[in-house]
C-alpha atoms as one frame of an Amber mdcrd trajectory, in Angstrom:
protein
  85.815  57.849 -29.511  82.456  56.856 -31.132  82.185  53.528 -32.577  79.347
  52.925 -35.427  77.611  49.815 -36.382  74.964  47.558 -35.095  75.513  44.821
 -32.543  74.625  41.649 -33.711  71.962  40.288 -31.459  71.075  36.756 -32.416
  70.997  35.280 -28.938  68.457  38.177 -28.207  65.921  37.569 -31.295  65.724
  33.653 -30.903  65.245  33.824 -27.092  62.700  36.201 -27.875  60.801  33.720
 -29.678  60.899  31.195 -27.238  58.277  30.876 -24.693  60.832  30.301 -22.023
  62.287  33.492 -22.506  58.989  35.238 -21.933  59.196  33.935 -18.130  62.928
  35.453 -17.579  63.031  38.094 -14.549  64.844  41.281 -16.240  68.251  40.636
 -14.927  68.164  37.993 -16.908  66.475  39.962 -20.246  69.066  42.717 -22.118
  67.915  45.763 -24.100  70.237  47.315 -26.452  69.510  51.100 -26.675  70.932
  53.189 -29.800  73.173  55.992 -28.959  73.883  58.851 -32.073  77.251  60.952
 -31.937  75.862  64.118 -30.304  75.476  65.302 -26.330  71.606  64.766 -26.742
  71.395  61.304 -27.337  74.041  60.542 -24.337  72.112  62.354 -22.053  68.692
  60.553 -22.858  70.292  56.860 -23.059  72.471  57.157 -20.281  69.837  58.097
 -17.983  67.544  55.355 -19.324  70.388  53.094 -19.124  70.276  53.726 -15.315
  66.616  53.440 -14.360  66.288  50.255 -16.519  68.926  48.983 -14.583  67.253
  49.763 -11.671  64.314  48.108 -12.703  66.288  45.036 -13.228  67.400  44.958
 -16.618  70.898  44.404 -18.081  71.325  47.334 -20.702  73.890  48.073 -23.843
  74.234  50.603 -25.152  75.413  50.659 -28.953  77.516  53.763 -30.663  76.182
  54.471 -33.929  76.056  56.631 -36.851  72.100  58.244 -37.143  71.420  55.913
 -40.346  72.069  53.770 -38.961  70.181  53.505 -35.635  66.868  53.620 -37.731
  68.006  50.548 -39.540  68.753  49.237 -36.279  65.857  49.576 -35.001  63.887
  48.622 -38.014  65.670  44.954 -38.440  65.473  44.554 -34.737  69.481  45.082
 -33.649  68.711  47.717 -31.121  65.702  47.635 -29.163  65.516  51.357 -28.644
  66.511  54.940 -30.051  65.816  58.028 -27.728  67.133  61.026 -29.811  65.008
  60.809 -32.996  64.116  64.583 -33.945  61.090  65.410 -35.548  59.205  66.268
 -37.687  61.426  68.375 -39.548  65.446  67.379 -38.558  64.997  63.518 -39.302
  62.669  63.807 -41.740  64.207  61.360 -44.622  64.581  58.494 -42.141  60.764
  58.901 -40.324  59.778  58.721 -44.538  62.077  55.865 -45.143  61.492  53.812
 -42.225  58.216  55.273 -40.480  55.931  52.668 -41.122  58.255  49.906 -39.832
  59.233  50.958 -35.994  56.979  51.483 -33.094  56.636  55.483 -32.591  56.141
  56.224 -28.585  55.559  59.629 -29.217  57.598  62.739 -27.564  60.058  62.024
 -24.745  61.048  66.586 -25.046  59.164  69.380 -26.079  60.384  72.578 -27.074
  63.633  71.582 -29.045  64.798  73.752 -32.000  67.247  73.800 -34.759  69.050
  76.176 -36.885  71.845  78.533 -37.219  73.261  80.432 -34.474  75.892  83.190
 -33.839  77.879  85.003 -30.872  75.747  88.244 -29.558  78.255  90.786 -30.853
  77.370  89.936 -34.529  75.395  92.351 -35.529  72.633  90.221 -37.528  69.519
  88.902 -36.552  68.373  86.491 -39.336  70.041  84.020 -42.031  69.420  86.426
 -44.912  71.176  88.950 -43.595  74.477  86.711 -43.791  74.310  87.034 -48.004
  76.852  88.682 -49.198  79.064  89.151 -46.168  80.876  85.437 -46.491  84.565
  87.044 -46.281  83.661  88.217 -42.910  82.722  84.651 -41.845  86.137  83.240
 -43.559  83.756  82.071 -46.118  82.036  78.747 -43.688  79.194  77.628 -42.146
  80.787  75.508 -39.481  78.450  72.073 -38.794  78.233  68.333 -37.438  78.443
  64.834 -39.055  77.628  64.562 -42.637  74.330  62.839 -42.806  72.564  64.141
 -39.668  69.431  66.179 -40.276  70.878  69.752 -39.400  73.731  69.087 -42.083
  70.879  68.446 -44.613  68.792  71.308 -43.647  71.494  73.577 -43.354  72.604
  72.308 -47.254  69.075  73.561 -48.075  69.577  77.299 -46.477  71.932  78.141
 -48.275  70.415  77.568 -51.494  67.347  79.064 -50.216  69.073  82.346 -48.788
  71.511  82.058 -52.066  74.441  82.563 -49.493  77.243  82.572 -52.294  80.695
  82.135 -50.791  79.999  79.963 -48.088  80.775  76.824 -47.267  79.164  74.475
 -44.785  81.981  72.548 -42.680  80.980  69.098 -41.554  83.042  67.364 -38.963
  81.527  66.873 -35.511  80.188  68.230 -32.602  83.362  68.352 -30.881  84.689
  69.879 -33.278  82.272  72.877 -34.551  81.727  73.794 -30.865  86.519  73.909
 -30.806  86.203  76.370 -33.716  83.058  77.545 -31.651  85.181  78.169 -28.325
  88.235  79.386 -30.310  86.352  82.368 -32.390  84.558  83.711 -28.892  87.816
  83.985 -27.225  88.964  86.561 -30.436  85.901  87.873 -31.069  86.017  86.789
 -34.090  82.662  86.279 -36.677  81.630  82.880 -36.955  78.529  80.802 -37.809
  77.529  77.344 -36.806  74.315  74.981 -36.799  72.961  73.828 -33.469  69.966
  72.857 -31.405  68.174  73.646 -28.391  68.904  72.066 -25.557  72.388  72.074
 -25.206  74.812  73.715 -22.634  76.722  76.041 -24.919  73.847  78.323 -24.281
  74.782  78.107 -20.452  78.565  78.912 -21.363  78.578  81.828 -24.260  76.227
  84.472 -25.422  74.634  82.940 -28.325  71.264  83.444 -30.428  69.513  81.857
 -33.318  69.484  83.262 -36.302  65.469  84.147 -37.776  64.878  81.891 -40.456
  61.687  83.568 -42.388  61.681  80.642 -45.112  61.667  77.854 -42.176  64.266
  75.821 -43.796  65.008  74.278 -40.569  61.073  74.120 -40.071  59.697  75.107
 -36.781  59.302  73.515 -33.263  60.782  70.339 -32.874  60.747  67.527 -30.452
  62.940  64.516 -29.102  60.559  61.080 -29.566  61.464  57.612 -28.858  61.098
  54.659 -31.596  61.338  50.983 -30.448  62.032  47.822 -32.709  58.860  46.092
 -33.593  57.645  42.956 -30.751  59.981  44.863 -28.143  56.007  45.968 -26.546
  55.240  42.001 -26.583  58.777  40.742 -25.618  59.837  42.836 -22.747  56.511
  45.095 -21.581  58.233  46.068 -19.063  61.154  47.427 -20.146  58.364  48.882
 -22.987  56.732  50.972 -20.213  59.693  52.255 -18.795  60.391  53.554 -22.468
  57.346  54.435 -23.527  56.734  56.760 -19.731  59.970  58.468 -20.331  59.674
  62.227 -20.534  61.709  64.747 -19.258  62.209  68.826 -19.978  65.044  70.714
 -21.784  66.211  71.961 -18.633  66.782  68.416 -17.593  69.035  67.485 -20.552
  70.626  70.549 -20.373  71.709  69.792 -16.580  73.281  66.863 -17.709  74.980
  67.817 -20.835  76.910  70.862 -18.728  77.833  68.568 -15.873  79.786  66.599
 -18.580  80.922  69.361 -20.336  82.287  69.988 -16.867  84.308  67.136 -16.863
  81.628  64.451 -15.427  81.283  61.565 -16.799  78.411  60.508 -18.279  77.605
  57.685 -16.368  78.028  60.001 -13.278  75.788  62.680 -14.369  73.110  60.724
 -15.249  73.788  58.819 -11.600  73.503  62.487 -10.149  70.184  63.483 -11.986
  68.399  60.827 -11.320  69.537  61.012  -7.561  68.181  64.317  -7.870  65.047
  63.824  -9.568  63.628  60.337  -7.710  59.947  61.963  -8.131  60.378  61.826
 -12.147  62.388  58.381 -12.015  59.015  56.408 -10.057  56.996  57.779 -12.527
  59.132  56.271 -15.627  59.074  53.128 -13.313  55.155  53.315 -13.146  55.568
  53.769  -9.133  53.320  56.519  -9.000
């Protein structure tokens, strides 16, 4: 369903060195936005997707793997990434590639990461999961190998010596299936996750205190652009740059597609809904 890689954008880079291409109105000028595999990142581009359009702009949007929509951005193949979680989740990427992409600062506040459990479990923080793995069939169950929360979550259970478990990579799909599945039997069962997200809007979930912050503490969703994009398409730079929404927001849109929306639709239906927050992106107000 996902499909990783860059898009080769030649055509794009040389026009953007001409002078000519300077002068083209935006239906005429394309920005490629990176999308990573998880409900966060389709939210944020497929709303952006939408008011750039509006604005004029013809907009891609390009499936890939977190890895690689740093390098992406870095070397210039996508324009944009909206789902880049710091300081703490993607940590090893802002270190590899920090000094080489154009930070715009926070488009969310508030986010948070770590591990989380149904109600009825009767613990409150990650320490209290040593040495009760056979109750939680021995896993930890997680996202794609090589996001942040897989490599954070790695870390806990070193740091909380949780002997016997396993930590289950797969996807987000997936985790919240086995998520979905244990609820239903009331069954024990551990998984990473983040804040926003509309699973809290479904079940009766709570983090999990982590005393030794391995999955540090407040987080927030910032947007990086590919260096020149300020100087080639300002525009399009602003629109970026002024985009800024609350959880609550995301959320809304992650539970109408969870609802069987598409994404294209929600986003249509937020931003329908929210034409106040939309001029402001636009610089309208």
């Amino acid at each position: 369903m996902l499909v990783s890689g860059c898009t080769e954008n030649s055509e794009k880079i040389e026009g953007q060195e001409s002078d000519a291409d300077s002068k083209q109105a935006p239906e005429q000028q394309t920005v490629i936005i990176g999308v990573g595999p998880w409900g966060t990142a389709y939210s944020s581009s497929y709303v952006v997707k939408q008011v750039l359009e509006e604005a004029g702009y013809t907009v891609e949007l390009d499936f890939v793997d977190i890895g690689v929509a740093y390098q992406g951005v870095v070397q210039g193949d996508l324009d944009c990434y909206l789902d880049a979680w710091v300081p703490t989740c993607h940590e090893k990427y802002v270190e590899k590639y920090g000094d080489r992409y154009d930070s715009l600062g926070s488009n969310m506040d508030g986010t948070r990461i770590g591990m989380i459990v149904p109600e009825y479990v009767p613990f409150d923080s990650i320490d209290e999961l040593k040495g009760h793995a056979e109750e939680f069939d021995g896993k930890i169950i997680s996202i794609e190998p090589g996001s942040g929360t897989v490599r954070m979550s790695e870390q806990a259970i070193v740091d909380y010596e949780l002997e016997g478990y396993e930590l289950v990579t797969g996807s987000e799909i997936g985790m919240l299936s086995e998520l979905k599945g244990a609820i239903e039997n009331e069954e024990w069962i551990v998984i990473t996750g983040w804040t926003p997200h509309w699973k809290f809007s479904r079940w009766d979930l709570k983090y999990l205190d982590d005393p030794k912050k391995v999955y540090g503490d407040e987080e927030y969703i910032g947007s990086i652009a590919r260096p020149g994009l300020k100087e080639d398409l300002p525009e399009a730079y602003g629109i970026i740059d002024r985009f800024y929404w609350d959880s609550e927001d995301m959320s809304w849109v992650m539970y109408q597609v969870e609802q069987g929306v598409s994404d294209e639709e929600a986003a249509a239906m937020w931003i329908e809904n929210n034409p106040d927050k939309v001029a402001e992106w636009l610089g309208e107000e």
